[in-house]
C-alpha positions in Angstrom: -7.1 11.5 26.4 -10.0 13.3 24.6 -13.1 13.3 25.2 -15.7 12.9 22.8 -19.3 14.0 23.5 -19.8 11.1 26.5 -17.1 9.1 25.0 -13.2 8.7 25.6 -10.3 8.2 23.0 -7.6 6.4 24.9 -4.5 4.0 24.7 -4.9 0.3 25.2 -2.7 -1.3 28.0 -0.3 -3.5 26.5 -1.7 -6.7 28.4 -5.4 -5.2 26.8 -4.5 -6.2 22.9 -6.9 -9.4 22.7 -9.5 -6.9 23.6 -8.4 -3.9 20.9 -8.3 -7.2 18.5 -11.8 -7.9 19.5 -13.6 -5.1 18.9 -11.4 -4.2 15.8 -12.4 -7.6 14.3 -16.3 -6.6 15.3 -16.5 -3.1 13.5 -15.7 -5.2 10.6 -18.4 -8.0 11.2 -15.9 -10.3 12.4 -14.5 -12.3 14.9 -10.3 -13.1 16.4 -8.3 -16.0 16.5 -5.8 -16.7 18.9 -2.7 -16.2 16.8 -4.2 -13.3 15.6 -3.3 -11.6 19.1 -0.1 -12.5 18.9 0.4 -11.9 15.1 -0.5 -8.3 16.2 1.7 -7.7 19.1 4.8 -8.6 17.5 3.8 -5.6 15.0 1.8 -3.3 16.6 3.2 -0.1 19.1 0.4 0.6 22.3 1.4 3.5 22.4 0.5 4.1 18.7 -3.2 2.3 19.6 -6.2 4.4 20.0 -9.6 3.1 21.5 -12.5 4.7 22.1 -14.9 3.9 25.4 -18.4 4.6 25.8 -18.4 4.1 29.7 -17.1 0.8 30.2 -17.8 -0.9 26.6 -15.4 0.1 23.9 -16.6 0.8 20.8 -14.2 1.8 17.9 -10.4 1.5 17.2 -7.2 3.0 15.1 -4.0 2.2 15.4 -0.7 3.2 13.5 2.6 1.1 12.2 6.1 2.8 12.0 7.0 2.9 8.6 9.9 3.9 6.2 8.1 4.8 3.4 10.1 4.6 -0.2 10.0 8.2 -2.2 11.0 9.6 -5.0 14.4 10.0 -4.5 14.5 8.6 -0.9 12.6 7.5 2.0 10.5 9.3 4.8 9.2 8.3 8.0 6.1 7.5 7.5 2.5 6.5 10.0 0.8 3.1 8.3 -2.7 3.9 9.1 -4.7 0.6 10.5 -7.2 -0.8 12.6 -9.2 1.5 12.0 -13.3 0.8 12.2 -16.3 1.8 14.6 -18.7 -0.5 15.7 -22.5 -0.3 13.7 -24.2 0.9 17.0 -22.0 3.9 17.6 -21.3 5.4 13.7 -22.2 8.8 12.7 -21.6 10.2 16.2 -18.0 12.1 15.1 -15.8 9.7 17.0 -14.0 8.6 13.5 -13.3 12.6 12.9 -12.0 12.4 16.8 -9.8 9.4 16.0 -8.3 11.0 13.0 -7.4 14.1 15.0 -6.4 12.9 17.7 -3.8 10.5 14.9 -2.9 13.1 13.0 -1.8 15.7 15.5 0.3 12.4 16.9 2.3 11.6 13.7 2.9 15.5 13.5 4.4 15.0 17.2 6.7 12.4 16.1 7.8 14.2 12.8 6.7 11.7 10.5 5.4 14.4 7.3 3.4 11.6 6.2 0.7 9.3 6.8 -0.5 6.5 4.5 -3.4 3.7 4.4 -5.5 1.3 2.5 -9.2 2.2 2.5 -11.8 -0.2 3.1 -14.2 2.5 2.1 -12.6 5.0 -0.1 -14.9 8.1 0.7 -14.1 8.3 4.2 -11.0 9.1 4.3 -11.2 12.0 1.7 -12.3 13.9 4.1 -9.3 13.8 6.5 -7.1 15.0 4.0 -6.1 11.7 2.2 -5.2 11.4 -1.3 -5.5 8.4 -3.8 -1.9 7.7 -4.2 -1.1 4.5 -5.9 -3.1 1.9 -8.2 -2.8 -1.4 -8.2 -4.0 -4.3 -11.1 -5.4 -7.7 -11.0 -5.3 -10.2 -13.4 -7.0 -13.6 -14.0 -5.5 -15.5 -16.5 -6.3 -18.7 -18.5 -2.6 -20.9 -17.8 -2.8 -22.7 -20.9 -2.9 -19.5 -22.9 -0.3 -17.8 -21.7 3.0 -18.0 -23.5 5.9 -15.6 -23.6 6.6 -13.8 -26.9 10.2 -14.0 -26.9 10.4 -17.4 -27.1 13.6 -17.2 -24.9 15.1 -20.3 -23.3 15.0 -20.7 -19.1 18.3 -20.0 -17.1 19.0 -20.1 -13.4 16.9 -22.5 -11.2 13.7 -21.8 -9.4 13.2 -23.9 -5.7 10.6 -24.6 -3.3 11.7 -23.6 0.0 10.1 -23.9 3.2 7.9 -21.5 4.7 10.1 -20.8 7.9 13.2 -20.6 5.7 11.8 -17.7 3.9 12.3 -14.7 6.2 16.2 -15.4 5.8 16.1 -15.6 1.9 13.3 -13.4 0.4 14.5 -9.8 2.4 17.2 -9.7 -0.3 15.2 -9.6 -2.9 12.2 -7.2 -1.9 15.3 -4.7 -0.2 16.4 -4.2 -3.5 13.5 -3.8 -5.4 11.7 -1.1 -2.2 14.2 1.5 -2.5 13.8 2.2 -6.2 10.0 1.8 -6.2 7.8 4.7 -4.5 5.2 3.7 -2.3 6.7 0.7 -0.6 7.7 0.6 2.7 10.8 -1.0 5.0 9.5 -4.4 6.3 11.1 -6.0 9.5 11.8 -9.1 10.7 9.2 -9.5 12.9 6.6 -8.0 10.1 7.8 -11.0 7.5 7.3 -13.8 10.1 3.7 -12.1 11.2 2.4 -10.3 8.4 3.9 -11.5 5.4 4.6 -15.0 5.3 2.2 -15.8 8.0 -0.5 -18.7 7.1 -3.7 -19.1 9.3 -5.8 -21.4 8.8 -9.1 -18.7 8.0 -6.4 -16.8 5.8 -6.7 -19.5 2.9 -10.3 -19.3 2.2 -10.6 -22.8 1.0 -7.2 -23.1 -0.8 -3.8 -24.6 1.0 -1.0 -23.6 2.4 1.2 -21.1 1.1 4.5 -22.1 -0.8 7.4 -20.3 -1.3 9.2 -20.7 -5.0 12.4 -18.3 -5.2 14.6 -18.4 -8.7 18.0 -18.1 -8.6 20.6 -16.9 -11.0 24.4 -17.6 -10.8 23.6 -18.5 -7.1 21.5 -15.3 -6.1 17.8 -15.4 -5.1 16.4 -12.9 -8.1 12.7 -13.0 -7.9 9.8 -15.0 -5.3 6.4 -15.6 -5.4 4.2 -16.7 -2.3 1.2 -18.9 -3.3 -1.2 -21.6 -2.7 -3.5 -23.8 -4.8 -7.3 -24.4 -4.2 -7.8 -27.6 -6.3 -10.7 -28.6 -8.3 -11.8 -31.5 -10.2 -14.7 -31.6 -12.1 -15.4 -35.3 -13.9 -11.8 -36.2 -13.3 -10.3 -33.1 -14.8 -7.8 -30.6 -12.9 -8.9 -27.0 -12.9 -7.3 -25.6 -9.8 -6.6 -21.7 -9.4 -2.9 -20.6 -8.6 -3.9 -17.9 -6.1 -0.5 -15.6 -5.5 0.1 -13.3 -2.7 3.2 -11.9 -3.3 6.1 -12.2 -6.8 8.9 -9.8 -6.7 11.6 -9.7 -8.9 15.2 -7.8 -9.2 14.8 -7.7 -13.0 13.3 -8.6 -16.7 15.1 -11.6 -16.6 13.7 -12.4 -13.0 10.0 -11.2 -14.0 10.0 -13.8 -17.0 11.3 -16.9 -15.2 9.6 -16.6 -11.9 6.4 -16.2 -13.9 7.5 -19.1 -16.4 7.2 -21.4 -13.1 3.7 -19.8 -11.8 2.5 -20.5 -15.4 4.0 -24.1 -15.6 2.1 -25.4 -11.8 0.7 -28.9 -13.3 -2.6 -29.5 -12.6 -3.8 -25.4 -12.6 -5.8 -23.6 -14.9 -6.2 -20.1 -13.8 -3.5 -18.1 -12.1 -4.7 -15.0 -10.2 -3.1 -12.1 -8.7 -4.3 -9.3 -6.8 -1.9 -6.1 -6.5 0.1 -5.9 -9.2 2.0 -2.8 -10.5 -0.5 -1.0 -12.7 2.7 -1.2 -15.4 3.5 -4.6 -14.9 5.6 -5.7 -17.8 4.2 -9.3 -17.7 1.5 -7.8 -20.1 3.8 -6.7 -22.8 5.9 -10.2 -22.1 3.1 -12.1 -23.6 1.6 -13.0 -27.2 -1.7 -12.3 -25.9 -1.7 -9.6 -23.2 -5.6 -9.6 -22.8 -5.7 -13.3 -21.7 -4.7 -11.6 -18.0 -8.0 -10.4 -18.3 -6.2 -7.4 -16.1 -7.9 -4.8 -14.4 -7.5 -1.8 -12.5 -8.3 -0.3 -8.4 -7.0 2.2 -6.3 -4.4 1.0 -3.9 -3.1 2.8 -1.3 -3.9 6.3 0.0 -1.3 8.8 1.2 -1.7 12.1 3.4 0.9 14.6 3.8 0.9 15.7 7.5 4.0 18.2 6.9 4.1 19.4 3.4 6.7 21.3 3.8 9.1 18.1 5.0 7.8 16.0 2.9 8.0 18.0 -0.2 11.8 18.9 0.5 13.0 15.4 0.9 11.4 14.4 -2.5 13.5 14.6 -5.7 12.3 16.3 -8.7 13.3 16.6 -12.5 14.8 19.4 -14.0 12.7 21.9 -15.4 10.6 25.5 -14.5 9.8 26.1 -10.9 5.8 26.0 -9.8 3.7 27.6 -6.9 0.9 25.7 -5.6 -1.2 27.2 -3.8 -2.5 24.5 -1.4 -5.8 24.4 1.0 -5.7 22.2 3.9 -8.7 22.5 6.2 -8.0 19.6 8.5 -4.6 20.4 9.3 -4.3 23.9 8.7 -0.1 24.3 8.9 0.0 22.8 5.4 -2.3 25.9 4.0 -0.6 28.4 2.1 1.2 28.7 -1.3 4.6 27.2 -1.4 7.0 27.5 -4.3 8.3 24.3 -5.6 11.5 22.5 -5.8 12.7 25.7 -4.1 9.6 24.6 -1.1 9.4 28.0 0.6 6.1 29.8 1.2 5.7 32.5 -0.8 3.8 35.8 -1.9 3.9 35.1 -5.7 0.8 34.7 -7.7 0.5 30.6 -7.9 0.2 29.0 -11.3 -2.1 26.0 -10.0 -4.9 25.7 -7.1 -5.4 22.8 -5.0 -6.5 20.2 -2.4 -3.8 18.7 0.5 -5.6 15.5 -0.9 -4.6 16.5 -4.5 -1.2 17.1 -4.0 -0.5 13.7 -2.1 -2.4 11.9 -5.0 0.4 13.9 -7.1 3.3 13.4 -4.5 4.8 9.8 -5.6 4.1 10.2 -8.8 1.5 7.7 -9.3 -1.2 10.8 -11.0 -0.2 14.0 -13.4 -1.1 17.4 -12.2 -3.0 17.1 -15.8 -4.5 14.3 -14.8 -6.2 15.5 -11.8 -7.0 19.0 -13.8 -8.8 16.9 -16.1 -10.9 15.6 -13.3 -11.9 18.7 -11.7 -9.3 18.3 -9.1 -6.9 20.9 -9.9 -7.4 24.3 -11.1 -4.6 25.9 -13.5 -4.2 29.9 -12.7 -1.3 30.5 -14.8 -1.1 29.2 -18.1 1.4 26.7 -18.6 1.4 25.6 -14.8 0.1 22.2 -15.1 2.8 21.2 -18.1 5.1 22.2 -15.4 4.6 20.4 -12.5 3.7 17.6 -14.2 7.0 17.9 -15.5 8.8 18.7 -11.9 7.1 15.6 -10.4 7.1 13.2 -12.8 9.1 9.8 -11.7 10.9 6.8 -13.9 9.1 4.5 -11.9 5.5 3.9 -10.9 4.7 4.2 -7.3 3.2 0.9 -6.0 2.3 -0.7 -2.7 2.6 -4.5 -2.9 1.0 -5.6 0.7 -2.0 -4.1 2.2 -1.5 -3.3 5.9 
């Protein structure tokens, strides 16, 4: 327990998760459902919740998920920062800094080196150490006008399947997409059935129910998508939107025809996507590549909590060692200058100068050292430093998160 001014940071009791719901839902100017309560204790850990009480009203929340987090060249444990907000009458007061202390100094004490989140406000969480780590691209695209270049015929077979069949055939595909793409993370049964493929009501915001379409080759799911429609009609004409939630596919092949079905839904004349891989090669499949009128955010944040594990389990490419030197106010252990791939500290002059934040923008891969030079965000000591450790942590694939948590 910590105490905060006149306030406590505490655990919730396992039977008190309507009530962490509750106010969760409130610091965001909203309001539960039932199944919500139970969508969140089939994911959730108490003991991994974090309230805080101002006497007997409680008035702010974080939480954390257990995650195995893909990176380059493996995985790491990994805390999904969530659930995080603070109600209007009680900002401002240093209970968010609390909270973060109190979660960081927890994942350290479970050896996880690193700690990841989507930002509903993306300046908070700068400040705690968090760097921009992924992007993510939406598109919005006219159906009608979007035809592949290749001209290629369709193979396999894509199926509608229903919704409770899904957490038995779509695993295969996404398990072997994850661990070759940084930035995703392990999913479980339970977070399928409660996270992924789950369908409230107040989820659909005016569209239907979510469908399930998985293509097959030689008798192997290859690719899915998870989508609904929200029709329209305007003087007897169809122009509903194809809203997806999730596609993933196992290859090319699986990108074009599970996209050739999304594009051919009668009846639809937009398809739209939110979190896409900021590469995604469905804009160089197409004759007209601006017609997904596609567009670019920041995805998902990451923080390293023990630099030194978390930069020895990542793989680098060959090429010229680096030294960092690295500052790291909010958890101090991290500070210091660390030579890299050897990741030892060290007493050698360091050929770049930078932020904990920095260096976990720069960790999966998804930003150059140069890159962040370029925006003020690193400094370059040593001549030559940034060509080399862009070179050291550059990856093959682009890191991407495809499900905010």
């Amino acid at each position: 327990m910590l105490d905060v001014g006149d306030v406590t940071v505490t655990s919730p009791a396992p039977a008190e998760m309507a009530e962490f719901v509750r106010i969760c839902e409130a610091a965001f100017g909203g309001e539960p459902h039932e199944e919500d309560t139970e969508r969140w204790g089939r994911v959730l850990e108490p003991e991994r919740m974090l309230w805080v009480s101002d006497g007997d009203l409680k008035v702010a929340t974080a939480a954390a998920f257990s995650f195995r987090l893909t990176i380059p060249g493996g995985e790491l444990p990994a805390a999904g920062v969530t659930a995080v907000g603070v109600l209007p009458s009680h900002r401002r007061r240093g209970i968010l800094t609390q909270m973060m202390r109190e979660q960081l100094d927890d994942v350290r004490r479970r050896e996880e080196p690193l700690a990841i989140l989507w930002a509903s406000e993306a300046p908070i969480y700068g400040r705690f150490g968090y760097g921009l780590a992924t992007k993510h691209a939406k598109i919005d695209v006219d159906r009608d006008r979007a035809v592949f270049r290749d001209g290629a015929d369709p193979v396999g077979v894509t199926r509608l399947i229903p919704r409770d069949q899904a957490a038995d055939v779509l695993p295969d595909v996404f398990e072997r997409v994850r661990p070759e793409t940084p930035g995703m993370y392990a999913r479980s049964r339970d977070w399928w059935e409660a996270s992924t493929l789950a369908d409230p009501e107040h989820w659909r915001r005016g569209a239907g129910p979510l469908f399930c379409a998985v293509f097959e080759l030689d008798g192997r799911p290859e690719a899915y998508a998870l989508y609904r429609l929200k029709t329209n009609w305007e003087e007897g004409v169809p122009g509903s939107s194809l809203i997806i939630r999730e596609v993933m596919a196992t290859s090319p092949v699986a990108v074009r025809e599970i996209w050739r079905f999304l594009l051919g839904v009668d009846l639809v004349a937009r398809v739209e996507k939110w979190g896409l891989p900021p590469d995604y090669p469905l804009f160089l499949m197409l004759t007209e590549p601006r017609r997904l009128r596609m567009t670019l955010g920041d995805a998902l944040w990451l923080r390293l909590v023990d630099l030194e594990a978390a930069l020895t389990a990542r793989s680098y490419a060959e090429g010229e060692g680096v030294v960092l030197e690295v500052r790291d106010s909010f958890c101090p252990w991290n500070d210091g200058v660390w030579r890299v791939p050897e990741i030892e500290p060290t007493d050698a002059a360091p050929d770049l100068r930078l932020e904990a934040a920095d260096l976990g923008s720069a960790y999966l891969g998804g930003f150059s050292f140069s890159e962040l030079a370029r925006a003020g965000r690193v400094e370059e000591l040593r001549e030559g430093g940034l060509v080399r450790a862009d070179a050291l942590f550059s990856t093959q694939v682009t890191p991407w998160c495809p499900e905010v948590f």
